[in-house]
C-alpha positions in Angstrom: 33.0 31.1 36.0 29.6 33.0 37.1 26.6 32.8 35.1 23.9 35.4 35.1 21.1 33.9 36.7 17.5 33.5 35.3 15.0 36.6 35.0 11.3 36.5 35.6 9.1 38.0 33.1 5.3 38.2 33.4 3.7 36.5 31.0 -0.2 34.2 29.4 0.2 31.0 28.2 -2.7 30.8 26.0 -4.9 28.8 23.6 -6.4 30.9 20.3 -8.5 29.2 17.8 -6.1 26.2 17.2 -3.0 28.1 18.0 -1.1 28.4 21.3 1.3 31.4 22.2 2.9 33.0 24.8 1.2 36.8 25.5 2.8 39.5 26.9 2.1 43.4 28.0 4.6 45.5 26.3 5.1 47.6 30.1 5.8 43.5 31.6 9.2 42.8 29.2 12.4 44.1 30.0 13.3 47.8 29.0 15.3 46.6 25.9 13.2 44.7 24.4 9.9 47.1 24.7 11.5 48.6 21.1 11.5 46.0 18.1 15.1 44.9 17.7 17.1 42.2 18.4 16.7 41.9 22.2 13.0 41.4 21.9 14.2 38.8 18.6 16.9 37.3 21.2 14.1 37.1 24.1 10.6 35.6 22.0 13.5 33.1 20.6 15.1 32.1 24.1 11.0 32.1 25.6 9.7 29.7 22.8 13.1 27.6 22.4 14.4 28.6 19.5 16.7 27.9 17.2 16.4 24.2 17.7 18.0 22.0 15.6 16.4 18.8 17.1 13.2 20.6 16.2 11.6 19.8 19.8 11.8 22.3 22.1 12.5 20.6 24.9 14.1 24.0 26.3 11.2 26.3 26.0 7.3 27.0 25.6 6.9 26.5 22.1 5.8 22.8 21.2 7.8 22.8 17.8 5.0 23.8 15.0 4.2 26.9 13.6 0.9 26.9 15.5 2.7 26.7 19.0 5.8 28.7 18.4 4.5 32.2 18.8 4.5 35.2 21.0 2.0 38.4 21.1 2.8 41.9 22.8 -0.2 43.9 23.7 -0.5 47.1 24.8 -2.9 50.0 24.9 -3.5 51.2 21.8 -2.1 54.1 19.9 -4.9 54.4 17.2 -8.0 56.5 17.7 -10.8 54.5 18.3 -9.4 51.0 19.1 -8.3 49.6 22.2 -5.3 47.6 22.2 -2.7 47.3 19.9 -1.7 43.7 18.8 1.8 42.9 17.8 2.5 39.0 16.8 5.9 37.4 16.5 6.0 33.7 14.5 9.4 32.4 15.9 11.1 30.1 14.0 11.9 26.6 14.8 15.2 25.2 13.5 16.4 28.9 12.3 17.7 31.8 14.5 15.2 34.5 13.4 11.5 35.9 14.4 9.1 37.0 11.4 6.8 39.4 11.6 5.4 39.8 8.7 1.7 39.0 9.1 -0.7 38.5 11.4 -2.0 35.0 13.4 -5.6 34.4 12.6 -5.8 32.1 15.7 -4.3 34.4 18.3 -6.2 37.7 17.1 -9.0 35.5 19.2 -6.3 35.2 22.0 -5.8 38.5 21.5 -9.4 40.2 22.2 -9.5 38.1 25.5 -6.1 38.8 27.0 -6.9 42.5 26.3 -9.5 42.2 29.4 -8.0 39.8 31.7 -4.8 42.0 31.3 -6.4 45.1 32.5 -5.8 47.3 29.1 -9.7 47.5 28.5 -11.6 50.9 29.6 -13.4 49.0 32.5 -16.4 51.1 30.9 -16.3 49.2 28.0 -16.6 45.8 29.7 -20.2 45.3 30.0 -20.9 43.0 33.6 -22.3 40.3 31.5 -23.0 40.1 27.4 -20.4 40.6 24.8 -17.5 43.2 25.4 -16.9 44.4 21.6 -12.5 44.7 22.0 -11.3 47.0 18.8 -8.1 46.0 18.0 -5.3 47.2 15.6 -3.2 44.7 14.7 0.1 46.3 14.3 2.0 43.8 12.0 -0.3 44.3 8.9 -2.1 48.2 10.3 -5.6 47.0 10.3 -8.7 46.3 12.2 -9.7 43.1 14.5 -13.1 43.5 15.9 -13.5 40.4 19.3 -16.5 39.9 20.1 -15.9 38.6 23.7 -18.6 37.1 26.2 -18.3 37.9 29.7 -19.8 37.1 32.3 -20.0 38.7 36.2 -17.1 41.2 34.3 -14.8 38.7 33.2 -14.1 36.8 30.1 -16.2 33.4 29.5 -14.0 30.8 28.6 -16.3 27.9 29.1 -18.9 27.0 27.1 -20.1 24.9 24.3 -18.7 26.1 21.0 -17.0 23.1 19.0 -13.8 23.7 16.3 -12.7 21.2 14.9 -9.0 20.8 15.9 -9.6 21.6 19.6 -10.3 18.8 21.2 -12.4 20.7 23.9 -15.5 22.6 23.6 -15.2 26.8 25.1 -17.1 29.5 24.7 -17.7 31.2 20.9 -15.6 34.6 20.1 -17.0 36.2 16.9 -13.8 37.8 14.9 -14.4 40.7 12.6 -11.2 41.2 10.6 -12.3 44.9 8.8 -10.5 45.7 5.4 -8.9 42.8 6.1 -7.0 43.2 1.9 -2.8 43.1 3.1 -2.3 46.8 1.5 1.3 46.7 3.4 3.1 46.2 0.4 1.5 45.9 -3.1 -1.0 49.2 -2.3 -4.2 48.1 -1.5 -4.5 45.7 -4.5 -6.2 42.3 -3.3 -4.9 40.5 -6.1 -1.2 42.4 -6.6 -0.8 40.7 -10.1 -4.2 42.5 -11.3 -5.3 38.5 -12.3 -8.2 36.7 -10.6 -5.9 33.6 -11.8 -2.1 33.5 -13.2 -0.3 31.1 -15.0 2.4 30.8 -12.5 5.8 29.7 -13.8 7.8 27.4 -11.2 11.4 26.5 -11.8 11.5 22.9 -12.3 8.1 22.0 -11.7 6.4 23.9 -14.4 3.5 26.2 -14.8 0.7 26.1 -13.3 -2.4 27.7 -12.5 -2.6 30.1 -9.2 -5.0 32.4 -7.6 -2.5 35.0 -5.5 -4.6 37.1 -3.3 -3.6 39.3 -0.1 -6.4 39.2 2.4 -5.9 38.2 5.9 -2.2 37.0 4.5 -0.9 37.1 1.4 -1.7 33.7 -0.3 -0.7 31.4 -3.1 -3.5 29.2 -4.3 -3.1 25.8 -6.7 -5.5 23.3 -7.5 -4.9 20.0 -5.7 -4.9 17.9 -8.8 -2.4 19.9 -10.6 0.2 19.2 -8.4 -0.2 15.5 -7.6 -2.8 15.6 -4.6 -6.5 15.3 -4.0 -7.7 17.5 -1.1 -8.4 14.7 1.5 -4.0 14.6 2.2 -3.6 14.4 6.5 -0.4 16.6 8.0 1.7 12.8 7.6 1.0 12.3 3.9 3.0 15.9 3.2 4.9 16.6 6.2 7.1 13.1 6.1 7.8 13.4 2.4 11.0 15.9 1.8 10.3 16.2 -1.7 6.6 17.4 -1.4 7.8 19.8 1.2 10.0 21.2 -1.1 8.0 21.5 -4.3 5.4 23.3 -2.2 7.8 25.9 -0.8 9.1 26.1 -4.9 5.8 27.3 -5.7 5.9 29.1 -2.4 8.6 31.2 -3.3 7.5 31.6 -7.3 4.5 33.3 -5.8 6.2 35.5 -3.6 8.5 36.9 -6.1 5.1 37.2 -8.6 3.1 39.0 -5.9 6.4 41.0 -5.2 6.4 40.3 -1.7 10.7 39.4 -2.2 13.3 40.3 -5.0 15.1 37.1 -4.9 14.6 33.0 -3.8 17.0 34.1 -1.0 14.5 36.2 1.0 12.3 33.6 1.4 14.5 32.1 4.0 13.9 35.0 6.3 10.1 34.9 5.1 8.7 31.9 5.8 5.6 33.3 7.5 4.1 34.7 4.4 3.2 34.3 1.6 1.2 30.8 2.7 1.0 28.2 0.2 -2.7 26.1 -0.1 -4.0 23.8 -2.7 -7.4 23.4 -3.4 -10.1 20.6 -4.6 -13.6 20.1 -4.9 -15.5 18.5 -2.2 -15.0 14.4 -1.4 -15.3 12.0 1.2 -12.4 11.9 3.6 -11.3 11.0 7.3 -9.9 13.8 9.1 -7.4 13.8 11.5 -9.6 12.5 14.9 -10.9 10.3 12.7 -13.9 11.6 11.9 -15.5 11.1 8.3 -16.4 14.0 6.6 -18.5 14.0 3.5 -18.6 15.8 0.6 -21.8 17.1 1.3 -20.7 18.6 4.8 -18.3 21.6 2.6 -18.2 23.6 -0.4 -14.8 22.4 -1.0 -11.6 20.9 0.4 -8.0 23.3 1.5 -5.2 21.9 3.0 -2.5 25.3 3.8 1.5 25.0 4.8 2.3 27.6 7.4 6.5 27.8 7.8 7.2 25.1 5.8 5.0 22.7 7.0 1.1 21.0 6.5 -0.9 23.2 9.3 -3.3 20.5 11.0 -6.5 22.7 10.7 -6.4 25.9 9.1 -4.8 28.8 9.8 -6.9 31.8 10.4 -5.4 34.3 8.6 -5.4 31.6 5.8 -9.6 31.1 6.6 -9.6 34.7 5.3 -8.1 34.6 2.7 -10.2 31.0 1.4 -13.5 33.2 2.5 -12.2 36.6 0.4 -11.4 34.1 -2.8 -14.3 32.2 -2.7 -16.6 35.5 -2.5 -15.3 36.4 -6.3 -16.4 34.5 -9.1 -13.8 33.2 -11.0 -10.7 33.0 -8.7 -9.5 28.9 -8.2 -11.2 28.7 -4.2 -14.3 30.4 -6.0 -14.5 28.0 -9.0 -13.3 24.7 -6.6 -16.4 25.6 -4.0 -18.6 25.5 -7.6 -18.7 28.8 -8.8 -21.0 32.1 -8.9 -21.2 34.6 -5.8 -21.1 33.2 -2.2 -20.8 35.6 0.7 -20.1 32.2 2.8 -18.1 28.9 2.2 -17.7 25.8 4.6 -14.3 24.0 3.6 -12.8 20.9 4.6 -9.5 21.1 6.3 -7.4 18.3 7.8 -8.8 18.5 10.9 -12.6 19.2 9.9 -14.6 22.0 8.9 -14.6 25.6 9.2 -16.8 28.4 8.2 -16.0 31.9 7.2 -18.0 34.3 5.5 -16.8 37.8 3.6 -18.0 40.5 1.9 -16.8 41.4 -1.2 -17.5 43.7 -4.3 -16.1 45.6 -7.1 -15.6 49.3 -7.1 -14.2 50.9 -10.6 -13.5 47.5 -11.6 -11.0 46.5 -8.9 -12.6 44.0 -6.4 -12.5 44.9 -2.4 -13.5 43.0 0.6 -14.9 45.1 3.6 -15.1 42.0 6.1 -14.3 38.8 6.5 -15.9 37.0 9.6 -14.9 33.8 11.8 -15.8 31.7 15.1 -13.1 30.9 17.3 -12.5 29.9 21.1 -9.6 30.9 23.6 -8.6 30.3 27.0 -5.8 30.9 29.7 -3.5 27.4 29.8 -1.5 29.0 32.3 -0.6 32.4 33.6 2.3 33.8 35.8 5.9 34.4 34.5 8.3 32.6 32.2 11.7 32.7 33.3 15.0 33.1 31.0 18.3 33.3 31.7 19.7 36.6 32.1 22.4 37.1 29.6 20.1 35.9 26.9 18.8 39.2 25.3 
């Protein structure tokens, strides 16, 4: 019996914030999949590993978490006034399907810096040292990423000295500007799509509790902490080896997604299990984070620990950062009230992992609260860079 053999596709391995995913130019992948469909599903699956029922993948380039089981197509953009367009695919593990219904935080970072070393910037625009401004449109959720890249002699810096906490290795500092960043895809431009600040949100078999749902960055279900059993300071092992936390959090998961009327039924949220994230919140406290390092309760406003597909992220996701920054600009909301209240237009929280800062700018117009921009440090670099190969009856 012959077998088709393997095909080469160019392809970036690459680091973003603390997020790894494989990049791609859309004119690099195979004529069928340069379409959304199922060849391009079939292909970022087969490239990451996926499904995987060992949850390993031992057979791929994804390193089985939702932080490293990701692929990104850019291309030249389509939009007036931007330069690339940014598509993001978050490939399940376990299950035989690729969501794309938001946007990775992490590898928008990626995603300003493989713009230039992929060759889709106007090589007027990339200054021969300084900061090359990349204006990208982030095709997933239709808005505006602005990177801030350094170069240097007309390539990206990658080295440097800018720390995040969850990389273990310092790398040069890329400012994000996420513009707008309120997920108007689907409730209409409302950044709170149940009109509340906070809900009493009904959970089958759990019982109500109180929730901030807010759609900035990503649509996001916030609880407190203390509510639902946990103090703030909880490590990826505390939630990710117990079944039953796992699946009280995607309970409340899924009662916010029907509330913010992001799916009809509990059955959709099978084949959504990007968004809406699930975070609980706390006031500030002493706590060891993952490397070990103690962080104090004076070092944050307040404490966030975020599931991203079903799982305890180990940092923060950045799309989630967003969203923590938006809701702890308006007074009120449960990330506002658990940083201590009154208007902020910055918050430093504690995440598993360390710290993070975001700032955003929000305000009310006619009574309906809007954020212009949220803004974020990050790092990326090239990991590795020539093609991936799969085999060829595979898409």
């Amino acid at each position: 019996m012959a077998f088709a053999p393997q095909i080469k596709i160019p392809a970036t391995y690459m680091r973003g914030g603390t997020s790894k995913g494989v990049f791609f130019r859309l004119q690099d992948l195979p004529v069928s999949c340069q379409q959304p469909g199922e060849a391009r599903d079939k292909l970022f699956m087969r490239v990451i590993g996926s499904p995987d029922p060992y949850a390993a993948h031992i057979d791929g380039m994804g390193g089985a978490t939702s932080s490293t089981s990701k692929c990104v197509i850019l291309s030249k953009s389509s939009q007036p006034d931007h330069d690339v367009d940014y598509l993001y695919g978050q490939v399940s593990i376990e299950k035989e399907f690729v969501d794309w219904s938001g946007n990775c935080g992490n590898l928008s970072t990626a995603a300003g810096a493989f713009a230039i070393h992929a060759g889709l910037i106007d090589p007027a625009r990339v200054p021969q040292n300084g900061i090359c401004v990349v204006r990208i449109w982030q095709a997933n959720i239709q808005k505006t990423i602005i990177a801030h890249v350094p170069v240097t002699n007309s390539q990206v810096q990658e080295t440097g000295d800018f720390e995040l906490d969850g990389v273990i290795f310092p790398a040069a500092e890329i400012v994000l500007e996420f513009i707008d960043p309120s997920d108007d895809s689907e409730d209409g431009g409302t950044l709170f799509p149940t009109g509340n600040l906070v809900d009493d949100l009904e959970v089958p078999g759990i019982g109500t509790l109180n929730a901030t749902m807010i759609a900035a960055g990503i649509p996001t279900v916030f609880v407190n902490a203390e509510e639902i059993g946990y103090t703030g300071t909880e490590l990826r092992e505390h939630i990710n080896n117990d079944a039953k936390a796992l699946e009280k959090l995607e309970q409340i998961r899924i009662a916010g997604a029907l509330r913010m009327g992001l799916i009809k039924t509990p059955e959709e949220a099978q084949k959504r299990q990007h968004t809406p994230k699930i975070a609980f919140v706390a006031k500030p406290k002493d706590y060891k984070a993952a490397s070990g390092k103690t962080i104090s309760a004076s070092d944050v406003d307040l404490l966030v620990r975020a599931l991203s597909m079903g799982k305890l992220h180990h940092a923060m996701m950045g799309t989630a950062a967003v969203a923590i920054g938006t809701a702890a600009a308006i007074p009120g909301t449960l990330v506002n009230l658990a940083a201590g209240g009154g208007e902020r237009e910055a918050v430093r929280f504690g995440h598993p992992s360390g710290t993070l800062r975001v700032g955003a700018q929000a305000k009310q117009i006619e009574g309906e609260w809007a954020v212009t921009k949220a803004i974020m440090s990050r790092s990326a670099r090239i990991l590795m860079e020539g093609v991936v190969r799969i085999p060829g009856d595979a898409i």
